[in-house]
N, C-alpha and C positions, 0 to 999 in steps of 0.2 A: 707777519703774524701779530702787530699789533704788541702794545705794552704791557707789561705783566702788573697785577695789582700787589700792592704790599704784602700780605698774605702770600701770595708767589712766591716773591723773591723770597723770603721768609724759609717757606719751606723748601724751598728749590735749591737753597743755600746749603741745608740742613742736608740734602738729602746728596747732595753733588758728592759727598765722600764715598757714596755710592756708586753713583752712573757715571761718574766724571765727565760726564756733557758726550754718555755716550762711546767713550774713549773705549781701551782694551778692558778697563775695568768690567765692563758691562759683560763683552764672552765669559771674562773669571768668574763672574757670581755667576752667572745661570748655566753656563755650560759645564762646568764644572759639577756643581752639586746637583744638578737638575738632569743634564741630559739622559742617565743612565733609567730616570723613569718616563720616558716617552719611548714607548715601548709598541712592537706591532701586536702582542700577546698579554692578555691581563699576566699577573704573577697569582700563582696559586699555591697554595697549601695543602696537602690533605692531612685530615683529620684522625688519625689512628687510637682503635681503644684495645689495647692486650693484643698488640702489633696484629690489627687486624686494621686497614683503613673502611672508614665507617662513613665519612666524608668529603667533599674537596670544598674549598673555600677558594673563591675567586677574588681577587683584587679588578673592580670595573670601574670607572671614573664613574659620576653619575652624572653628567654633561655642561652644559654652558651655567657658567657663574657669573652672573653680574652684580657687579661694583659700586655704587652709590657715592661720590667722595666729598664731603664736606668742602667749604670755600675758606676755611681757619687753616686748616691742617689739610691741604688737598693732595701730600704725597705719601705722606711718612705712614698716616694710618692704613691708610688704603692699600699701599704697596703691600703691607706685610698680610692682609685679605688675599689680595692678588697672587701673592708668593703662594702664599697655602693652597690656595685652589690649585694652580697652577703642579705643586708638588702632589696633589692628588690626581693629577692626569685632566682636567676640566678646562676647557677652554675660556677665555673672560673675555667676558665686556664691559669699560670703565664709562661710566658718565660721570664726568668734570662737573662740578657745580659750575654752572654760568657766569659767576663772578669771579672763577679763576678757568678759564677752560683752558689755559695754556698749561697747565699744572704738569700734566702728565704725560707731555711732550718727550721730554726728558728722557721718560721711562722707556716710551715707545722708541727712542733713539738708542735705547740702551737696549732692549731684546733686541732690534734691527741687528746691532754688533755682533749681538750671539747669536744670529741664525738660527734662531729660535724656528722653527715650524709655519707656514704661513696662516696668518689667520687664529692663530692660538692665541694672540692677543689682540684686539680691536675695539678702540674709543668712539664712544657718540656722541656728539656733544648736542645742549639743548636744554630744556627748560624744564622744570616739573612734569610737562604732561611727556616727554621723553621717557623722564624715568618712571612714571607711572605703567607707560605701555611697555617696557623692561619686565619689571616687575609681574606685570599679567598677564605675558605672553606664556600662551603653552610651552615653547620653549626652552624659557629659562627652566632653569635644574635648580638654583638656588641662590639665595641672594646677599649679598653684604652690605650694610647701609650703616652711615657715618653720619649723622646730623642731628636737625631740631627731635624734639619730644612728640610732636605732633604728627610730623610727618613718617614719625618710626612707628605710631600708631597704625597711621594708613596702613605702611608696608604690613605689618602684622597680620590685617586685616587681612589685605589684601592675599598674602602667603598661607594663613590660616584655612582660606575658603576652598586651595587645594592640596592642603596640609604636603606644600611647599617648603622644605628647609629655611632659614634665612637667620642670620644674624645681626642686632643691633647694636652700634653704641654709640650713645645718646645725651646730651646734656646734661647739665644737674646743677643745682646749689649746693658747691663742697664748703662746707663751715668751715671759719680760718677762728683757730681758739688762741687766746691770748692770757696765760696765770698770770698768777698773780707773783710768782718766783719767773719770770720769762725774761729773759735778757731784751730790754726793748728795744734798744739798737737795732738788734739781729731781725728779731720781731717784723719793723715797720718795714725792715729795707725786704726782708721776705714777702711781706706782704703789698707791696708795691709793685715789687718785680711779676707776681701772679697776677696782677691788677691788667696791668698793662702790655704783657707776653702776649703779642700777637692783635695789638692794639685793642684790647680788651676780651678778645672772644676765645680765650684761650678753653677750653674745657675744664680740662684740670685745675683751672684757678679757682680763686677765692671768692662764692655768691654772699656770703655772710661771714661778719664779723663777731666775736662773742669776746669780750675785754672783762677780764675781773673789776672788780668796782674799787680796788684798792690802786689800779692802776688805768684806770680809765684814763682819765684826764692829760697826765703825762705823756700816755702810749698816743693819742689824739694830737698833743702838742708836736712829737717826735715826727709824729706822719706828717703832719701840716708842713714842718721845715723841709724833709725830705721832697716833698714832692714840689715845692718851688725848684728845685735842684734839674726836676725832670725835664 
């Protein structure tokens, strides 16, 4: 299988309290809360006004869901997409970003456990133009995408053109603000730690700095010693 990148292990680490590499944990989570909705008969409802039924409302999957998973975080976000679909009845398909495509090995080892359905979960691994043909295929029912700004455009686009469901989320510049009453200690050692989570490409970290001007200098000096430490 070849060696896993930083990012991998990273999240593979993270996520193993989960799938425990696959172990019994894996039948516990999905067969447990899940099996009772893979059902041979949608679940219905009807609709009643002045105990007369007036409607029925059907519960129908609305079919294959695919997965998009970033190469920073290529378990932990993605899984919980995957989860959801999957608890609406919808079959998935994961594509691993290319620089982690072992990512979701794990997972797939872990529905195996639970005899899970066949075919109710399946990975394809590959390159942009993979997930692109995902994406545009008549097929797909809906999509979930984990990554750059750019590339969550395309999807948009792309989803847009057959007012296609799909879900983004997306990079960004989160402001890391620093008062001028801020404990600097705490401050630097926070702001280091977002810095470098995930060898820098953590999302939720810190794109810009904002330092009050009364403590500028200091908070600058505090970070500089800290991060020799690193």
């Amino acid at each position: 299988m070849g060696s896993r990148s930083a990012a991998e292990a990273t999240d593979i680490g993270a996520v193993r309290e989960l799938c425990d590499m696959a172990g019994g944990i894996g039948k516990k989570i999905f067969t447990r809360d899940l099996s009772k909705l893979f059902v041979d008969h949608p679940a219905e409802k009807h609709v009643m006004v002045d105990d007369e039924q007036v409607a029925t409302l059907q519960w129908i999957a609305r079919g294959p869901a695919v997965v998009i998973c970033p190469s920073n975080g290529p378990v932990l976000s993605s899984l919980v997409q995957a989860g959801m679909a999957m608890q609406a009845g919808c079959p998935i398909i994961i594509k691993p970003s290319p620089w982690s495509p072992h990512s979701f090995n794990v997972v797939a080892d872990a529905l195996t456990a639970a005899d899970l359905p066949s075919g109710l979960v399946q990975i394809v691994q590959g390159s942009a133009h993979v997930g692109r043909t995902l994406v545009e295929s008549p097929l797909t029912k809906t999509v979930c995408f984990t990554g750059a700004v750019a590339a969550g455009l395309k999807v948009a686009e792309t989803c847009a053109r057959s007012l296609k469901p799909y879900v983004l989320e997306l990079g960004g510049s989160n402001p890391f603000v620093v008062m001028a009453d801020a404990d600097l200690d705490a401050a630097a050692s926070a702001l280091l730690e977002g810095l470098i989570t995930v060898n820098g490409t953590y999302c939720c970290g810190p794109g810009r700095v904002f330092v009050h001007a009364e403590v500028h200098n200091p908070f600058l000096d505090i970070v500089g010693n800290k991060m020799k430490d690193i």
